[in-house]
C-alpha positions in Angstrom: 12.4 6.9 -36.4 15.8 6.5 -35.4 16.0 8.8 -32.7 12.5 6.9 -31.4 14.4 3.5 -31.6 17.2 4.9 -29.2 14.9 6.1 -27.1 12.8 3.0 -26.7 15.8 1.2 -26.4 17.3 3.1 -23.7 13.8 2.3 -21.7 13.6 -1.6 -22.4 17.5 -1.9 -21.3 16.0 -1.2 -18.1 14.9 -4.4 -16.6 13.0 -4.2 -13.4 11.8 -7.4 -11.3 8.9 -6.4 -8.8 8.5 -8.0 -5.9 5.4 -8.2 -2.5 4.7 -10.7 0.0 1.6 -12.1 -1.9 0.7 -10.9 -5.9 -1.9 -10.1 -6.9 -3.9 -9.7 -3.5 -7.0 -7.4 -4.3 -6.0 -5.6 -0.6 -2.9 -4.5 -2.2 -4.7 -2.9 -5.8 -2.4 -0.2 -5.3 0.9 -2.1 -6.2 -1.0 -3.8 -9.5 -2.0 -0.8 -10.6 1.4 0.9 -10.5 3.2 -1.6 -12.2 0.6 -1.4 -15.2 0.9 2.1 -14.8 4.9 1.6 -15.2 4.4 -0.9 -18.5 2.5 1.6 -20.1 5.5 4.3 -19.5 7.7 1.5 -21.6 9.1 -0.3 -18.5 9.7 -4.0 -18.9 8.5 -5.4 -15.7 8.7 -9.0 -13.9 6.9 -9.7 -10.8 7.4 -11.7 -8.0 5.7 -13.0 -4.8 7.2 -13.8 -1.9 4.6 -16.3 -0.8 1.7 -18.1 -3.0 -1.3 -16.5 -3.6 -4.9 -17.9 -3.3 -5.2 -19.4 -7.5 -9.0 -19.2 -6.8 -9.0 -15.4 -6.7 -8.4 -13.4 -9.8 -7.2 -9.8 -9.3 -10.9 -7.8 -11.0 -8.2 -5.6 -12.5 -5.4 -7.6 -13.4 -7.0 -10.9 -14.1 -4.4 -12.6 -16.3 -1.9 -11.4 -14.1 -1.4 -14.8 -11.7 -0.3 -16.3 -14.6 3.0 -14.6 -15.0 3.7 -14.0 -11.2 6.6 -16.0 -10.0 6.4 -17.7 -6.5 9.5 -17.5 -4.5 8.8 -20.1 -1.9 8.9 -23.4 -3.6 10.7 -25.7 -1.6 9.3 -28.7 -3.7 11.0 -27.1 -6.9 14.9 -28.4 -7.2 16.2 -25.4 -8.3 15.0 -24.0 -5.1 18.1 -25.6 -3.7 20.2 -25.7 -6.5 20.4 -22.1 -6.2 22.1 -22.3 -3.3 24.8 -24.9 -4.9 24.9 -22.3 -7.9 26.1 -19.3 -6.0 28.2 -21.0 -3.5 30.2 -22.6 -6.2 30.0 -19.4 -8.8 30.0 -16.4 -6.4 30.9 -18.1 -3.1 32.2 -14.4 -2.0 28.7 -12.9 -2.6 27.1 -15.7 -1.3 29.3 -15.8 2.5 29.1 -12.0 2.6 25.5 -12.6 2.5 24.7 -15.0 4.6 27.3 -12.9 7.5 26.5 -9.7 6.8 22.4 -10.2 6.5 22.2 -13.3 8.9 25.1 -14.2 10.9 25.7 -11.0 12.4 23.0 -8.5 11.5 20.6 -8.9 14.0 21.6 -10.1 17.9 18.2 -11.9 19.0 18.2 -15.7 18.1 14.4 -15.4 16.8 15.4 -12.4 14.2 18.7 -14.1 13.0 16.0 -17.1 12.7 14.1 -14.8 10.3 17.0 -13.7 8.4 17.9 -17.4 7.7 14.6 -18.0 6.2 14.9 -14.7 4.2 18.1 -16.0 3.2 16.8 -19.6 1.7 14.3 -17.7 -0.6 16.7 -15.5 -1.9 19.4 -17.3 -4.1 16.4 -18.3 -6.2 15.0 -14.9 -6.6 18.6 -13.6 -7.3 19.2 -17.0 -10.0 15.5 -15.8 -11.3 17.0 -12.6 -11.5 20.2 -13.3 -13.5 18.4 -15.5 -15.7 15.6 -12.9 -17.1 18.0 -10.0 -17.9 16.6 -8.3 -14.5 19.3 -5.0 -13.5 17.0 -3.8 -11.0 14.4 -5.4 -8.4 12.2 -3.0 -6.3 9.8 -4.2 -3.7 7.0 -3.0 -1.7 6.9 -2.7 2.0 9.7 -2.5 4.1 9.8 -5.6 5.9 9.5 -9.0 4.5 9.8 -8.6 0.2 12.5 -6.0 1.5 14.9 -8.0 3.2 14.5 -11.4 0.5 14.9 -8.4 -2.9 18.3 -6.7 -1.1 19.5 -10.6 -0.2 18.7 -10.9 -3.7 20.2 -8.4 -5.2 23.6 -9.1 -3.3 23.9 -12.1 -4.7 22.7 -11.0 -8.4 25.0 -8.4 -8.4 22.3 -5.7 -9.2 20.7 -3.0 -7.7 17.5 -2.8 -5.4 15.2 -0.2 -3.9 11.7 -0.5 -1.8 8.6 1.2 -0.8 7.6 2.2 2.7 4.1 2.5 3.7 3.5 2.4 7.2 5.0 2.7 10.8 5.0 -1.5 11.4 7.3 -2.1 8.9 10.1 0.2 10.3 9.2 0.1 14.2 7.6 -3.2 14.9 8.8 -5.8 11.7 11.9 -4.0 11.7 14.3 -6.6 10.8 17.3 -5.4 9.2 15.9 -2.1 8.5 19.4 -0.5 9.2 21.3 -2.2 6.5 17.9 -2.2 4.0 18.2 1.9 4.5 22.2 2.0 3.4 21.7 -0.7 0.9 19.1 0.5 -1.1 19.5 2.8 -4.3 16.7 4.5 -3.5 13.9 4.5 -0.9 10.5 5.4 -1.7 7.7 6.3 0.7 4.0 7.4 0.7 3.8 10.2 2.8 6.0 13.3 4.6 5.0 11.9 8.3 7.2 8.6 7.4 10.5 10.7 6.5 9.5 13.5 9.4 9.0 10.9 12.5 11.0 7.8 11.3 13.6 7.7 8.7 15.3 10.9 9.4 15.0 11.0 13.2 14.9 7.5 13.9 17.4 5.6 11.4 19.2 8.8 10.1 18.6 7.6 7.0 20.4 9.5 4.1 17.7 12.3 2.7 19.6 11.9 -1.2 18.0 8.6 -1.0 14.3 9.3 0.2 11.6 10.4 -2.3 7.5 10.8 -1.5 6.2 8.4 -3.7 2.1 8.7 -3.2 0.1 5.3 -3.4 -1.6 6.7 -6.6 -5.4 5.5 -7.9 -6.5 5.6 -11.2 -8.7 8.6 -11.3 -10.6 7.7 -14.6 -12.2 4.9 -12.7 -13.4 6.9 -10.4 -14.9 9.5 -12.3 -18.3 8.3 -12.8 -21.2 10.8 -11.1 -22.3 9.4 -7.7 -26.1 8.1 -7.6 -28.9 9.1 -6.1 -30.2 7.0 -3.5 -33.5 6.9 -1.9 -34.1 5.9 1.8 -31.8 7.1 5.0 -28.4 8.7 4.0 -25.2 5.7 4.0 -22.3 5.8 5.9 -19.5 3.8 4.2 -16.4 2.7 5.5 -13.8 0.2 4.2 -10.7 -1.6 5.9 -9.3 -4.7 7.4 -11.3 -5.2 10.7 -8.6 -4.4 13.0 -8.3 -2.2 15.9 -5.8 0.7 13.2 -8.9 0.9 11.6 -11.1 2.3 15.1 -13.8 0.3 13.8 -15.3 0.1 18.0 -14.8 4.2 18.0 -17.4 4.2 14.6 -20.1 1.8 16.1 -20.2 3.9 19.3 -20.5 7.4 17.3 -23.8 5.9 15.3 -25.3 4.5 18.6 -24.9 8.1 19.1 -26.7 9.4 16.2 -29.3 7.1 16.6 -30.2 8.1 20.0 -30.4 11.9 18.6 -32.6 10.5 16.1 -30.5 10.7 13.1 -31.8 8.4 10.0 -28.8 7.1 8.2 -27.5 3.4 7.7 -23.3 2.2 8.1 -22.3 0.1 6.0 -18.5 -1.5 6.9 -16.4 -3.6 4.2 -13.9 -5.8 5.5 -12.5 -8.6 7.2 -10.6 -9.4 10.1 -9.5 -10.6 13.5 -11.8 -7.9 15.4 -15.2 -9.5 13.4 -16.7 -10.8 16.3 -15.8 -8.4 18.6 -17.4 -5.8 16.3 -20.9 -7.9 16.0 -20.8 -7.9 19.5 -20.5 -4.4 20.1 -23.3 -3.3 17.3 -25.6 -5.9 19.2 -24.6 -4.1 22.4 -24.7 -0.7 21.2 -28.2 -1.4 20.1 -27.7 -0.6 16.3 -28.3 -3.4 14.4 -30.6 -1.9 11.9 -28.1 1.0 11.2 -24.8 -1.1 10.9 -24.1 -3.7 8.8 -20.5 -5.8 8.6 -20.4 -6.3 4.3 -17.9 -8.9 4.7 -14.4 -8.1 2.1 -15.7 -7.3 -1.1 -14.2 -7.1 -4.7 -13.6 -3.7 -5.8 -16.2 -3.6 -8.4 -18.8 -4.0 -5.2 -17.3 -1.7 -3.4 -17.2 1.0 -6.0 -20.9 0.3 -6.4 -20.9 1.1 -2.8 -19.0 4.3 -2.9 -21.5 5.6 -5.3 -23.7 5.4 -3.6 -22.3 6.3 0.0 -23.2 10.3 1.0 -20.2 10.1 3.4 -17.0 8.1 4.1 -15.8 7.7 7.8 -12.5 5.8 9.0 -11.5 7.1 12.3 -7.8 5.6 12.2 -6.0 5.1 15.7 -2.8 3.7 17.6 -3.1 -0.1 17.7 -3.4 -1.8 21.1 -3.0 -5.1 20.2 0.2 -7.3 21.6 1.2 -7.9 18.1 1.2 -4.4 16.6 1.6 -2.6 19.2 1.7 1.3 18.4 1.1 0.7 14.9 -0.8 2.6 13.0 -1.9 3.5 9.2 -0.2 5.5 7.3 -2.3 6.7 4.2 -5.1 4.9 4.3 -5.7 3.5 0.9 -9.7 3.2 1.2 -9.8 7.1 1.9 -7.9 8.2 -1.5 -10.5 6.0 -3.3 -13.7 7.5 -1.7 -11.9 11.3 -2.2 -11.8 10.1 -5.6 -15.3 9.5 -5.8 -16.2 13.0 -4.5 -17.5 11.6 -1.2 -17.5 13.6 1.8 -14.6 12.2 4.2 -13.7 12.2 8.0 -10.6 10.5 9.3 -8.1 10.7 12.4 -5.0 13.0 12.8 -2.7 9.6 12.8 0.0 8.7 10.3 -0.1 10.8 7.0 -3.8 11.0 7.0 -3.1 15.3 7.4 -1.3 15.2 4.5 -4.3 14.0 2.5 -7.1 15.5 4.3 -6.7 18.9 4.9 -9.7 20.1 8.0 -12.2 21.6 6.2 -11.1 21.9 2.6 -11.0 18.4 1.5 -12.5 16.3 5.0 -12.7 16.8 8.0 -10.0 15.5 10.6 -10.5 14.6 14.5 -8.3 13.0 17.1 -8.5 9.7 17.1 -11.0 7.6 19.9 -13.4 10.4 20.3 -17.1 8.5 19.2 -18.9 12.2 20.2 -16.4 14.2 18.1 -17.2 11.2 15.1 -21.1 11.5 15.6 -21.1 15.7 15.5 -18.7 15.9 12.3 -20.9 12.8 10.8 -24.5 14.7 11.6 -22.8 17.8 10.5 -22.3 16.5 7.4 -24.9 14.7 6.2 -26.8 17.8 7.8 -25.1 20.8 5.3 -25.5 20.2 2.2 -22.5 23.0 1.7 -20.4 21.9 3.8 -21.1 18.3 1.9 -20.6 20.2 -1.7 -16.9 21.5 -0.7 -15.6 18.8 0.7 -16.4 16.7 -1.6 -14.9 19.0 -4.5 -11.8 19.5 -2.4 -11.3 16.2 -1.8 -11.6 15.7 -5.4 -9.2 17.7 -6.5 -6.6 16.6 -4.2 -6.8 13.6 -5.4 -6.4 14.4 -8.5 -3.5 16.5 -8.0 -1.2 14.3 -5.8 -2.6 10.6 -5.8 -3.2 9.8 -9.6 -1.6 6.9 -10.4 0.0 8.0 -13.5 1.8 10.8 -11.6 3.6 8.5 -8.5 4.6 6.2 -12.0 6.6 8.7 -13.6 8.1 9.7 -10.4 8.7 6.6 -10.2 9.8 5.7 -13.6 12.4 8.7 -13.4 14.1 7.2 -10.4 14.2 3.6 -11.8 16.0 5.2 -15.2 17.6 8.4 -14.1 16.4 10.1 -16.5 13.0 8.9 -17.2 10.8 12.3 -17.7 12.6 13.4 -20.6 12.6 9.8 -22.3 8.6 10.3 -21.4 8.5 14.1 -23.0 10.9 13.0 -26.0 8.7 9.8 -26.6 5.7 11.8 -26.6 7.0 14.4 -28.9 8.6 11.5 -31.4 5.1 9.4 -31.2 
């Protein structure tokens, strides 16, 4: 009992603060689910949002969750500003390194030394928030944003601080102090080989002792109930913020397609976005209205009903075009690990880290990206073979299972947050 005591002790000494742009959102499940997958390892864990989140929406999976989630921008709070007064007049070293080396001087464009000054007014009252709850480390997912206000924070604290990188935008195109977040951080995580391959090595020369491959893990018991069997015209599912990453226009075009070969099937497409009405356009164009249907964003509980009842899952991922994103693109598309998950057939786009997850032929099927006749041959193919159907779906499955459980990227996770967290994990589980 003693030793157990120790052990647990050593854990809850740990104090981590977590920290996005808005939590909970449901299109960030992911990050809920691996700080619940972190509490149950024994981590004490406060979270923070950057920005408010919508009080009308309650996370399906975390619904009491809102209630303990800390806003950072509150300008109508006092302490908002008396934070500033606080580490001016306690750590005024800390607090003009900051504001120099993360503001003053960090960037040389007036608009992004006009982003780091509005980092930089959130951030004394995450780092007094900090200071206040016993917090020794804060950790924050994506790179751009929640990065830059958690290492402002953390400078002023006095603590440590590490992030998650998911995709391409936030080191490329919202790259604002991305430099100094890289030699900063304790550690960096990221979700997928392509990042460290293309980016963070090449690009940034980040150091390699800091970078570990952190999946965006699912919880596979959820996702483990059998698939049902519909009747009618086979269903085409496909999930994702309707933007042009996505290659939503490349998916209409590949079922007007199938519908002229006089394929029966129906697409169903969950999401919302800027593209909407360009996409009801197109279907109206295209001539498939009675095969494709826009579902609107839907809770996950509605769209697990959908995936179990979908006989294939299509997201043909490409380069964004738009002014804003410019050569952005997905990384590892979250939607596509949940549908594996489910044991439904996949087909995706070589982009991003999608290879890593979908291997051609084993566990989906892969194409280049913008190719609607490519999309309609491996969708007919598929909802054509049975077989083919049957393996993919199993090795999907299983590699799911393997890399992208949830509980797996937590106890990577919890090992880098406490050094030495797998055998506090073992020796807990032996003690217990």
């Amino acid at each position: 009992m003693e030793r157990k005591a120790t052990l647990l002790g050593q854990i809850k000494s740990r104090h981590l603060a977590y920290v996005g742009r808005i939590i909970p959102s449901v299109s960030e499940t992911f990050v809920v689910r691996e700080i619940a997958a972190l509490r149950d390892l024994g981590l004490p864990i406060k979270v923070f949002s950057v920005h408010a989140f919508n009080p009308a929406i309650v996370h399906p999976e975390a619904p009491d969750l809102k209630s303990e989630v800390e806003v950072l921008t509150c300008p109508s709070n006092p302490m908002f500003w008396l934070a500033h007064v606080f580490f001016l007049s306690r750590f005024p070293g800390r607090y003009l390194r900051c504001l120099k080396d993360y503001v003053m001087t960090a960037e040389s464009s007036r608009a992004a030394r006009l982003r780091c000054f509005q980092f930089f007014l959130v951030a004394p009252f995450f780092a007094l928030r900090v200071l206040q709850s016993g917090i020794t480390h804060i950790h924050a997912h994506f790179a751009n944003v929640p990065t830059a206000v958690a290492m402002m924070a953390a400078s002023l604290a006095g603590v440590t601080f590490s992030f998650t990188i998911h995709s391409r935008f936030e080191m490329l195109i919202d790259r604002v102090l991305m430099p100094q977040k890289l030699r900063a951080a304790e550690f960096i995580a990221t979700i997928s080989r392509f990042n460290v391959e293309n980016y963070l090595l090449p690009v940034f020369q980040a150091d390699p002792a800091k970078i570990s491959i952190v999946r965006c893990g699912i919880d596979c018991e959820k996702y483990s109930a059998p698939r049902e069997t519909v009747e009618g015209p086979p269903m085409i599912l496909s999930v994702g913020r309707l933007s042009d990453t996505k290659g939503f226009p490349t998916l209409i075009s590949a079922c007007r397609i199938l519908r002229e070969r006089g394929v029966v099937f129906r697409c169903v497409i969950v999401g919302d976005g800027p593209d909407r009405m360009g996409l009801e356009a197109q279907i109206k164009a295209d001539g498939v209205s009675n095969q494709v249907t826009l579902a609107g964003e839907l809770l996950s509980d509605k769209v697990l009903s959908l995936l179990r009842k979908a006989s294939l899952f299509v997201l043909p991922c490409q380069v964004s075009k738009s002014a804003e994103e410019a050569g952005n693109h997905d990384g590892i598309p979250y939607a596509l690990v949940e549908a594996m998950a489910m044991g439904i057939p996949t087909v995706s786009t070589r982009i991003g880290g999608i290879p890593e997850l979908i291997l051609n032929g084993r566990t989906g099927l892969l194409l280049e990206p913008e190719d609607p006749l490519g999309l309609a041959d491996a969708m007919a193919s598929v909802i054509g073979d049975p077989d083919l159907a049957a393996r993919l779906s199993s090795g999907g499955r299983d590699m799911v299972l393997r890399e992208f459980n949830v509980r797996r990227s937590a106890r990577q996770l919890f090992e880098l947050f406490t050094k030495d967290g797998d055998r506090h994990v073992r020796d807990l589980r032996n003690i217990l």
